[in-house]
Structures are given as structure tokens and as C-alpha cells.
N, C-alpha and C positions, 0 to 999 in steps of 0.2 A: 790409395783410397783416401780420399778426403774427408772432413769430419760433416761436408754436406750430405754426403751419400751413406754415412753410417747414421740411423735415427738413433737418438737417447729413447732410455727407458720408457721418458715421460712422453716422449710423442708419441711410441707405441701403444702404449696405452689409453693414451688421447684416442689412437685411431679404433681401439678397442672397443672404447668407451662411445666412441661416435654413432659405432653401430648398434647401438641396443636404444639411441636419443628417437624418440616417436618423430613422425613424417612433421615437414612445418604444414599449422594450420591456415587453413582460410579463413582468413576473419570475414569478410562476405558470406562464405557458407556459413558460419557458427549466425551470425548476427541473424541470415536469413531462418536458421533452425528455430534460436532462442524467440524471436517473433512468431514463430508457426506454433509454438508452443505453448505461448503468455498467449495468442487468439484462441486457442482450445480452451485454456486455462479461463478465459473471457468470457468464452459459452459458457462453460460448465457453470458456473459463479454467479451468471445473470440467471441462466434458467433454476438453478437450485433457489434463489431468492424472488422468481417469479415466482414458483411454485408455492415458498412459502408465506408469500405478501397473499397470494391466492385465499389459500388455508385459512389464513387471518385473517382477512377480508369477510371470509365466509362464515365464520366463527363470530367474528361482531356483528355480523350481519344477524344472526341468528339472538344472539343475547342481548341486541339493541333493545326490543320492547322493556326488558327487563333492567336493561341500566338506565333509560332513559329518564325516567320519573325522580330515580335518587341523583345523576347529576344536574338536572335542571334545579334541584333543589340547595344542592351543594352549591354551583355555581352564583345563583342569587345571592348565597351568603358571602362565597367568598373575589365575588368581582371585584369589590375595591382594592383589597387585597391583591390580588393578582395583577392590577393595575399598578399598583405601589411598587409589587415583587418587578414585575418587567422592568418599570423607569430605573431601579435598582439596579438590576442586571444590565443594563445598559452603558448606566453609567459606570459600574465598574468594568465594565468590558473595553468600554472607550479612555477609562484610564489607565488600563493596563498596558492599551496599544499604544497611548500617544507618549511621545516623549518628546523632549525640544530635539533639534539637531544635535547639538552639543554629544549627548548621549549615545549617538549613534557614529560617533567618531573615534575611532581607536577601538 
């Protein structure tokens, strides 16, 4: 008997071990599941926030008469304001993003 045809311990147990290791996957079927999934996941998501842009919609619809008068009044006071706050925002926004190349190396 040669020491090919007698297996060590550890193969036998390798071959133990082999059978208890799950089927190999399909990555085609997972990718095609994980997509059927995240599109369910897609409806569900758009229609719960149609519903509630709906709601909302309908709700300001209804207490428009009643805000209208106090922001028309507000807004007179504060346009220039607001126009200051944007250029503001703006431009910190635009310095935040730019940077020279330099910066973006390493």
C-alpha cells in the first residue's frame, strides 16, 4: 500500500468538511434577485412619498389663504436679505468645491 492510497487525517476531514460547504452560487441569479428586489424596494419608496407629497400638497393647499397675507408681508421685509443670504451661500459653496489642482494630487 503506498502512502498515495492511504489519505491523512487531514484530507479526511477536508473531505468531511467538504460536504457540509453550501452549493457554489450564481452570481447572475443573486445579481438578477438583488435587482428584483431594490425595483420592489423602488415602488414601494416612490409611491409612499407620492402619497405623502399628495397629503402635503393638500394641506397647504388648504392653509394657503391663511399663510398668504403673513408671508407676503414677511417676504417684503425680508428680500434684500435673502438676496444677500443666497450670494452668501453661493459663494461659500463655490469655495468649498474649488480648489487649485495642486490639492487634488496625492
Amino acid at each position: 500500500m503506498t502512502p498515495a492510497d492511504n489519505p491523512s487525517a487531514d484530507d479526511r476531514l477536508k473531505a468531511l468538511f467538504a460536504l457540509d460547504e453550501p452549493a457554489p452560487r450564481d452570481p447572475v441569479f443573486n445579481t438578477e434577485v438583488m435587482a428584483k428586489v431594490m425595483r420592489q424596494r423602488l415602488r414601494e419608496e416612490v409611491a409612499m412619498l407620492s402619497g405623502v407629497s399628495v397629503i402635503g400638497a393638500g394641506a397647504l393647499w388648504l392653509v394657503w389663504p391663511t399663510l398668504q397675507p403673513g408671508l407676503l408681508a414677511l417676504s417684503q421685509g425680508l428680500a434684500p436679505a435673502a438676496g444677500a443670504l443666497a450670494v452668501a451661500g453661493c459663494a461659500t459653496l463655490i469655495a468649498g468645491l474649488w480648489r487649485p489642482a495642486s490639492a487634488h494630487v496625492g
